[in-house]
N, C-alpha and C positions, 0 to 999 in steps of 0.2 A: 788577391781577389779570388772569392772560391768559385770553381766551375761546378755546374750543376751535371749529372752523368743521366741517362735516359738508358737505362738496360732493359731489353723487350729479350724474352728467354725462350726458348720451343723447346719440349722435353720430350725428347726421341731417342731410340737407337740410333747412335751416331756420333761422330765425335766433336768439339766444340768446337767454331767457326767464326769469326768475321767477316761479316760483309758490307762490302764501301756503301756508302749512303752519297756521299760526292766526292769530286777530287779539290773541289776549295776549299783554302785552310777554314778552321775556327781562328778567329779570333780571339784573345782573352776577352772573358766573361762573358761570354756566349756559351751556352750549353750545348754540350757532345751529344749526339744521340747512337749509340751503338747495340747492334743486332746481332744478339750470342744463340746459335743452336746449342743445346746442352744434350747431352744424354752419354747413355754408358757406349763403350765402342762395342762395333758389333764380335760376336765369337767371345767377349771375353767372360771369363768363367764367372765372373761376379753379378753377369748380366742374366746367363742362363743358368745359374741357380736360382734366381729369383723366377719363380713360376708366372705368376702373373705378368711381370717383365713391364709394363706398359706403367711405369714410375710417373705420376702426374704432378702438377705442380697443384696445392692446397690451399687455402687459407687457410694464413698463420705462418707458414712457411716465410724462413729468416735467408737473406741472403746478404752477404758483409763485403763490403768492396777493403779489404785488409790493404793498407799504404802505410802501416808503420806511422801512420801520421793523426789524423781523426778518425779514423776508420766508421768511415758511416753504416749504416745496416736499414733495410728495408724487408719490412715485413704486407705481406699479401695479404691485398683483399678482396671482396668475392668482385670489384669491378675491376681489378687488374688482371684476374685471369680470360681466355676463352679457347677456343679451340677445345674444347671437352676435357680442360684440364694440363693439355700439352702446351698451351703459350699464355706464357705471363710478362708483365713490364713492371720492371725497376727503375726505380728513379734515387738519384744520389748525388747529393753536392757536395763534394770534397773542394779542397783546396790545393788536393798533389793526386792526381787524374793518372797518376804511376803505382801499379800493385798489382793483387791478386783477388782474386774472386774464390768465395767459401759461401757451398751450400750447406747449410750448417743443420741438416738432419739430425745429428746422435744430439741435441739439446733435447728431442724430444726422450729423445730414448734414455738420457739418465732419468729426466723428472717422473717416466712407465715403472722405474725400479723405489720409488717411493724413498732414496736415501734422504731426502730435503725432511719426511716429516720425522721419520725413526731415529736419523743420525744425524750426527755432525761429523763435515769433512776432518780431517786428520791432511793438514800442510806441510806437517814436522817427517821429514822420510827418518825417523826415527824411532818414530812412532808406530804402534798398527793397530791396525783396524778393529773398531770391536767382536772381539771375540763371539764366534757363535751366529754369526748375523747370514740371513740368507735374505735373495732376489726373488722377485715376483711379478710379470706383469702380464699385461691378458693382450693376446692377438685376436683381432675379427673373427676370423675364420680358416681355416686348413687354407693350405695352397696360397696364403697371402701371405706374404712378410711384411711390415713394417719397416719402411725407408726409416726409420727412425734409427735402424743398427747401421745406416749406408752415412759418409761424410764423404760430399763432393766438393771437388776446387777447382781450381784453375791452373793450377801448378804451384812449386817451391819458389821461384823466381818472379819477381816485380817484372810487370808489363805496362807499356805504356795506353793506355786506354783513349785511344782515338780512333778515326774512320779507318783508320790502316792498320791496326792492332788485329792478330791473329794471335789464340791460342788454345792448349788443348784441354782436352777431359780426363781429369781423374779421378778415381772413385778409391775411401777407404773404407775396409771396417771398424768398430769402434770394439776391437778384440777377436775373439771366437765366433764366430754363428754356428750353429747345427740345424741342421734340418733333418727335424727326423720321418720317418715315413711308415706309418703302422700298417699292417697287412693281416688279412688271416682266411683261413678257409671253413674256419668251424664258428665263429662267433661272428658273423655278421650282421644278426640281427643289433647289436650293439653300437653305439656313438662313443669316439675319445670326447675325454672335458678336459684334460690337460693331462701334461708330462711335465714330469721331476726331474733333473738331475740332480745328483750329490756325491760326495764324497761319504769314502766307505767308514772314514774315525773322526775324528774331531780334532783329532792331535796336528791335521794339517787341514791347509787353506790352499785356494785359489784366490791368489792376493798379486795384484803391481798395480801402475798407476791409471786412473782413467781421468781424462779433461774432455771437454768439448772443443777445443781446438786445434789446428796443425799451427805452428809457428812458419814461416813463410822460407825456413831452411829444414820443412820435412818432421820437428818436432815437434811434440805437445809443449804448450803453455802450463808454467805452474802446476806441476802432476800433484795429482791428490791419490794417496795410497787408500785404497778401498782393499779390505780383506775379509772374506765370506767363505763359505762351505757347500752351497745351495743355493739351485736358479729354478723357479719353476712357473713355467706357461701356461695359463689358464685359456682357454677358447671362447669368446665372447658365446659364441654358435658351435655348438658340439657335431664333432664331422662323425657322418654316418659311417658305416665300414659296409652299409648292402652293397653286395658287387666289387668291393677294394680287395681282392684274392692275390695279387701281387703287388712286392713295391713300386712296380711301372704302373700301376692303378691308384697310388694312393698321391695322396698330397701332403706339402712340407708341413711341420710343426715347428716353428721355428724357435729357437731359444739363443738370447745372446751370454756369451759369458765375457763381459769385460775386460779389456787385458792391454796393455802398451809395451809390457815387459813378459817375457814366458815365465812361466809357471808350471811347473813338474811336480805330478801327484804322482801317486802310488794307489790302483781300487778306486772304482766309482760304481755309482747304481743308476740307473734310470730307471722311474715308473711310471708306468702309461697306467690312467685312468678312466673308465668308461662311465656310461651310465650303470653297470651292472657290476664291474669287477676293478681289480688293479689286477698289473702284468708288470713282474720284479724283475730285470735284467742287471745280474750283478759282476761285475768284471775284478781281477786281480791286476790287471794290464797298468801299468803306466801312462799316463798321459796330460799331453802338455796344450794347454792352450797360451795363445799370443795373439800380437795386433796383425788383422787383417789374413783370418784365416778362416777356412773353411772345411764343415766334415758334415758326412751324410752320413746318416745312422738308418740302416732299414731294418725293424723289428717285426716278424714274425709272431704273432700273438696265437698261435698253434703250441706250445709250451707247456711243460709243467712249472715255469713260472706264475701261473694266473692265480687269484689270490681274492679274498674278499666276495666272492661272488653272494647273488642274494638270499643261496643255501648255507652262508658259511657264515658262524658266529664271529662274530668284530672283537667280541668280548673274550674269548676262548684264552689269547694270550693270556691275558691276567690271571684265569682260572689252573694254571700248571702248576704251581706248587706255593710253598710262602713267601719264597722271596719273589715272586712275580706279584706282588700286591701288598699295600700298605694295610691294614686296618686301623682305626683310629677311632675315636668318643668321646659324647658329650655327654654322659650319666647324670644326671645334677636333680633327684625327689624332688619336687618343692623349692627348685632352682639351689640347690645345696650340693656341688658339684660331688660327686664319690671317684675313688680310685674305678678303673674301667674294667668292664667285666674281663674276662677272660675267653677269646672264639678260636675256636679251633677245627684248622679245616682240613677237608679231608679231600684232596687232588684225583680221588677216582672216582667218586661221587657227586665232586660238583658241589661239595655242599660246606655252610660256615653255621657253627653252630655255637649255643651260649645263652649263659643263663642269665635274666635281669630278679636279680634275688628282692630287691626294693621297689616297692609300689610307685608310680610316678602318676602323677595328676592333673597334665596338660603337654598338650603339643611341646615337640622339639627338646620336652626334658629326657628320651631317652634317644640319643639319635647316634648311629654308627655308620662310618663311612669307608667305602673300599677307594684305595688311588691305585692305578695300577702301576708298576713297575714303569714299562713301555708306554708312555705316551698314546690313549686312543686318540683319534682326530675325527671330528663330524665334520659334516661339509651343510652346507645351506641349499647345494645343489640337490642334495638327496632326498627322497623322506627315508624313513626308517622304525622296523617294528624292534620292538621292545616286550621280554617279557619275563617274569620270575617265578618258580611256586617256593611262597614260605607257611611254616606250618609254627603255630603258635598250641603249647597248653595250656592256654587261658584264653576266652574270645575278648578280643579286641574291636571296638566299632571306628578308630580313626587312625590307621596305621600313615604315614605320608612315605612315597618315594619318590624320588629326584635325580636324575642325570644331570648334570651342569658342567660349568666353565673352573677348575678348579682356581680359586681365587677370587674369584666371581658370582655368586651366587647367586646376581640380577640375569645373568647368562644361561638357560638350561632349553636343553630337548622339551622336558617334559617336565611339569611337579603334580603326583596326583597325590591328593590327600583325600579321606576319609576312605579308606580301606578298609572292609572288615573282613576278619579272619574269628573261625568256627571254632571253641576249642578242639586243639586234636586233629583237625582234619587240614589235609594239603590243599590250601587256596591258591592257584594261578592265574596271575595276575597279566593278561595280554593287554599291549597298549599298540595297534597295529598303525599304519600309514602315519608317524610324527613326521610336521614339516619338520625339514633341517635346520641346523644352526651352526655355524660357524665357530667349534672349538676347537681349542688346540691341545686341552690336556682335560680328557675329563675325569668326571670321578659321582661317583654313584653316594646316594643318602637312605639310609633309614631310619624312620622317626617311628617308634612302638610306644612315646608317650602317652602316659594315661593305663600301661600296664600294671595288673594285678602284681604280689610281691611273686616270688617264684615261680616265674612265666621262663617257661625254656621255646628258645626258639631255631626256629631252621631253615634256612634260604638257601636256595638250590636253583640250578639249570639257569642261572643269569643268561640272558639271550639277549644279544644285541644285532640284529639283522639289516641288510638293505632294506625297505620297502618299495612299496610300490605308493600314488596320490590319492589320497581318500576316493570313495566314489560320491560322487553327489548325492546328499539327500534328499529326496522328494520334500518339496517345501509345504508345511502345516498349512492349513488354512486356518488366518486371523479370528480370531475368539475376542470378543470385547466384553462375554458375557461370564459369569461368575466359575468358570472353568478355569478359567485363563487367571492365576493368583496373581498376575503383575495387573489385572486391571485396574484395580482399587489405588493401586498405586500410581497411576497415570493421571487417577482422580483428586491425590494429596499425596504431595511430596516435596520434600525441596532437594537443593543442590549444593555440592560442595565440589571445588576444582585445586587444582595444583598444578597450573601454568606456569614455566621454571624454561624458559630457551636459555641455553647453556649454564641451568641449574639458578638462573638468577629469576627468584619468583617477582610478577608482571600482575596487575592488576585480573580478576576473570572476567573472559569474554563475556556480555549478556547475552543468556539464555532465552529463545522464543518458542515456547511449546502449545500447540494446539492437536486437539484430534490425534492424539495417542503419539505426534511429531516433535522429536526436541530439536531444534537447528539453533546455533551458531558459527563465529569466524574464527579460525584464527590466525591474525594479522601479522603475525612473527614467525620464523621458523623455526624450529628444533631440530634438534639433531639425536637425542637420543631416547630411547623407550621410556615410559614415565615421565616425558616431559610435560605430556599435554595430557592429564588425568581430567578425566569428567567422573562424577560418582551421583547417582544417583540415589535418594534417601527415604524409603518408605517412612509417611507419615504414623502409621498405623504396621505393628510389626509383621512380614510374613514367616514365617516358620518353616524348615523343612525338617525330615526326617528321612531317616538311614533305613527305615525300613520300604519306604518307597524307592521309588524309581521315577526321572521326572524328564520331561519333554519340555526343552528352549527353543527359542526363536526370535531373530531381529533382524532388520532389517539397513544396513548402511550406506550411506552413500557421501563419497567425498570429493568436490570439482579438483582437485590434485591428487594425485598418486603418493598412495601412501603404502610402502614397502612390508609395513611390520605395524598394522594396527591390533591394539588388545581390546579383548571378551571377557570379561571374568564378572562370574559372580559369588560374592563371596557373605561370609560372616560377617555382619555389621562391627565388631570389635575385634576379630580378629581375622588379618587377612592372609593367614596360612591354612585357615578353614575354608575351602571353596568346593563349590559344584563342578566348576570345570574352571579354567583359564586358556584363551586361544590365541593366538597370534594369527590376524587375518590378511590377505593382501589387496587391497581398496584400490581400480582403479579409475580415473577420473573422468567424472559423470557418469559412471556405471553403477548402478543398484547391485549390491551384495547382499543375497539372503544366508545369514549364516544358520543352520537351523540342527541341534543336536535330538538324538532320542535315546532315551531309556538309560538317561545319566544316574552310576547310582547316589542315592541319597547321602544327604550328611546329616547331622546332628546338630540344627542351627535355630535357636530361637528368633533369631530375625538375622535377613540377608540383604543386603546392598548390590544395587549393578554398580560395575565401574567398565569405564573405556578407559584406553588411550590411543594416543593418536603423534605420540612421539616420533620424530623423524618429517612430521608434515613441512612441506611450503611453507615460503608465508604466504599468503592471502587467502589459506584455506578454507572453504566453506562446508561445513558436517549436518549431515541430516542423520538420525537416528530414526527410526519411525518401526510400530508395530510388535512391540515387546511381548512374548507368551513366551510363558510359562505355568504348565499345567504336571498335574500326576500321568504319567504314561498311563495310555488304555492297555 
């Protein structure tokens, strides 16, 4: 006969309790009800490292009555808890009312490290772990930890679970915790966004086993060998440092490093990241992490470690000599690929230099790319200015350049095409406030396609900088009248779409446009950029040209949040020819004026808008309304 268990839980400092409900037996098949206080004990060090200390109980939160038998498990919902998070009830019917009690916190804390999407466990202890593989997860906020790194229970030993049943609290960790604590007296106007750790080579790891469970004799279940090099804490909420002048002012950063078995490194690094700089702390020292241990790490960010700041080139590494940077080419006249020019750079100058001896006659046919040595990395967190001067002997009216994802090409900071360059003379090229994006290895383009035959060229002073967020533009006021060259186009045009949620193209939403407004839905989600392409199709062609300068505006609006909506407008046949291309972030039921000025010209006998809206919801609804574009005054 299975008994049903009634577990009501209070989460406090203190240690775990029973207490009698009656002294009349139960009967079989009659349900127990018993009344467990949980919490850490008071004084102990795993209680007062945790800052906020006041460990609440969640929904979602799993708690497993372990009997070696059915082992049943109850998970919380928002009507089982109350008391502002400190008392919840469990309910469990087992059929052997004899075990242990497991609050089974670190489940959440493997699924924060993303092993389940990147990896497969490794069961074979003969095995290891993929080489090269680092951790990542993001904490709320400074001064908070994540109970996700804490595994509570009831003990090693089976207890019998009745009105009489008493037993205690123990807490593990699920390896390492650090908490670090940044400080400083000269940079406070500055916020951390995360801390790195890593190991100083690659030739070793921070590798033993991690499970989700204690076995009811103190060990893990089924250890799974996990082997990495790098753990790094991102801050949902980046902590300010005004006023953090010592480490008894600042608040934890917490980072787990997983562990059941010790592991002895040799060098390690930690970097702290702000909104303005990185701060490199690099040690020679030895050091061992293991299960249920703990280190405080207080960084002074007063240093000549600091690094990155938003005077200091991002780019510079790769500019040191030749082997700090790959050069590589696509030469191809007439799409007729050639052996690749020959560039040769010059490390005190800054500068890469080379002749295109062959006439090329369209985009992309002459394009050379620098990779650097060392790995850049952009962040999404950032913006960032961008800038080059290269100097051509022949003018050019559509030079393209491009920061990107190397491997990647749909991936980049920025692509600006239609650059002109004067013969002879040094063009610099500033691209200031680019949102971020998320790269791990980038690598730079240039496309001089369309050059005369014996065009020497010369690029110099590459500058890759922190920014700062665009400043708003003062929004145009709407023109419906012959100024504005997208009018005509509001008045005949049609439409063309490329609806594709997980790349598998879906019939197109219908289009309703009135009074210069295009709205529809769309019912499906996506998930990645160019999923949800809308293009819009002048009837009648509009034209731009390079000797102008031209003023845009539109106006969007989407009832979902959409992270990474695209702007572009481009060359009706070819879409590496464009005016601009933007990534905007739409949030829901909010009107977005996107509105640019004094873009310069391209060389286009007819141009196309296009959106997308890749990454939307499903049940999105898009309003587009108020298209201008005119020649800048």
């Amino acid at each position: 006969m299975k008994k049903a268990i009634y577990l009501s839980a209070i989460l406090a400092l203190g240690a775990i309790s029973c207490a009698k409900e009656a002294s009349a037996p139960v009967n079989e098949g009659e349900k127990q009800t018993i009344k467990v206080e949980v919490g850490m004990p008071s004084g102990d060090t795993k209680a007062n490292f945790i800052e906020d200390a006041a460990l609440v109980w969640e929904v979602g939160d799993v708690v497993m009555f372990y009997n070696g038998n059915d082992n049943p498990t109850y998970t919380l919902t928002a009507d089982d808890i109350s008391n502002e998070g400190q008392h919840a009830v469990f309910t469990f019917e087992t059929s052997q009312p004899k075990g242990v009690l497991r609050y089974n916190w670190s489940t959440r804390n493997i699924a924060e490290y993303d092993f389940a999407e990147n990896h497969s466990y490794i069961t074979d202890d003969t095995e290891v772990y993929e080489t090269g593989s680092t951790l990542s997860y993001t904490q709320a906020e400074a001064g908070t930890m994540n109970k996700a790194h804490l595994y509570m229970h009831s003990g090693t030993t089976y207890e019998e679970f009745d009105t009489d049943s008493e037993v205690s609290s123990k807490m593990h960790i699920i390896g390492t915790v650090f908490k670090v604590m940044p400080y400083t007296t000269e940079y406070n106007d500055e916020s951390v966004k995360s801390v790195e750790f890593k190991l100083n080579t690659t030739d070793q790891y921070l590798g033993s086993t991690v499970n989700y469970t204690y076995d009811v004799d103190g060990t893990y279940n089924a250890p799974q060998y996990l082997w990495y090099y790098g753990v790094t804490v991102n801050l949902g909420t980046a902590f300010s440092l005004d006023g953090v002048s010592t480490a008894d002012a600042s608040k934890g950063i917490y980072f787990s490093v997983p562990a059941t078995t010790a592991a002895l490194t040799t060098g390690y690094t930690m970097v702290v990241t702000t909104d303005a700089a990185t701060y490199t702390y690099t040690s020679d020292a030895s050091l061992t992490v293991a299960e249920n241990t703990l280190r405080t790490v207080a960084l002074n960010l007063d240093s000549e470690h600091r690094g990155n700041a938003k005077d200091e080139n991002i780019w510079a590494p790769a500019d040191v000599s030749d082997d700090t940077h790959t050069v590589s080419w696509y030469y191809a006249p007439n799409w007729s690929q050639l052996s690749d020019p020959t560039c040769t750079f010059d490390a005190d100058d800054k500068t890469y230099s080379f002749t295109l001896e062959k006439a090329t006659y369209g985009q992309w046919q002459a394009q050379m790319f620098i990779l650097p040595t060392e790995a850049i990395t952009l962040s999404s967190d950032n913006y960032y200015d961008f800038s080059v001067v290269i100097t051509s002997s022949t003018a050019q009216n559509s030079v393209t350049i491009k920061l990107y994802q190397n491997g990647n090409d749909d991936l980049f900071l920025f692509s600006k095409s239609g650059v002109t360059l004067a013969a002879g003379e040094a063009t610099t090229i500033d691209l200031p406030s680019l949102t971020g994006v998320d790269i791990s290895e980038a690598k730079l383009l240039f496309d001089f396609g369309g050059n005369s035959a014996n065009t020497d060229i010369v690029i110099k002073d590459i500058t890759l900088k922190l920014g700062s967020a665009p400043e708003e533009e003062e929004a145009i006021e709407y023109d419906s009248g012959s100024s504005n060259l997208w009018a005509a186009v509001d008045a005949a045009h049609t439409y063309s779409q490329y609806y594709a949620p997980g790349w598998s193209q879906l019939s197109d939403p219908e289009i309703t446009y009135s009074n210069h407004t295009y709205s529809y839905s769309l019912p499906t989600a996506t998930t990645d950029q160019w999923q949800a392409q809308f293009f819009i199709i002048p009837d009648s062609a509009v034209a731009l040209s390079s000797s102008n300068k031209y003023d845009f505006q539109v106006v969007l609006k989407s009832s979902t949040d959409i992270a990474k909506a695209t702007v572009k407008l481009t060359d009706s046949s070819n879409d590496g020819l464009y005016l601009f291309t933007e990534n905007v972030a739409l949030s829901a039921g909010v009107e977005k004026t996107v509105t640019y000025r004094e873009l310069t010209g391209i060389e286009s006998s007819s141009v196309k808008m296009v959106f997308d809206f890749g990454g939307n919801p499903a049940n999105t609804d898009i309003v587009i309304s108020n298209i201008l574009l005119r020649v800048s005054e």
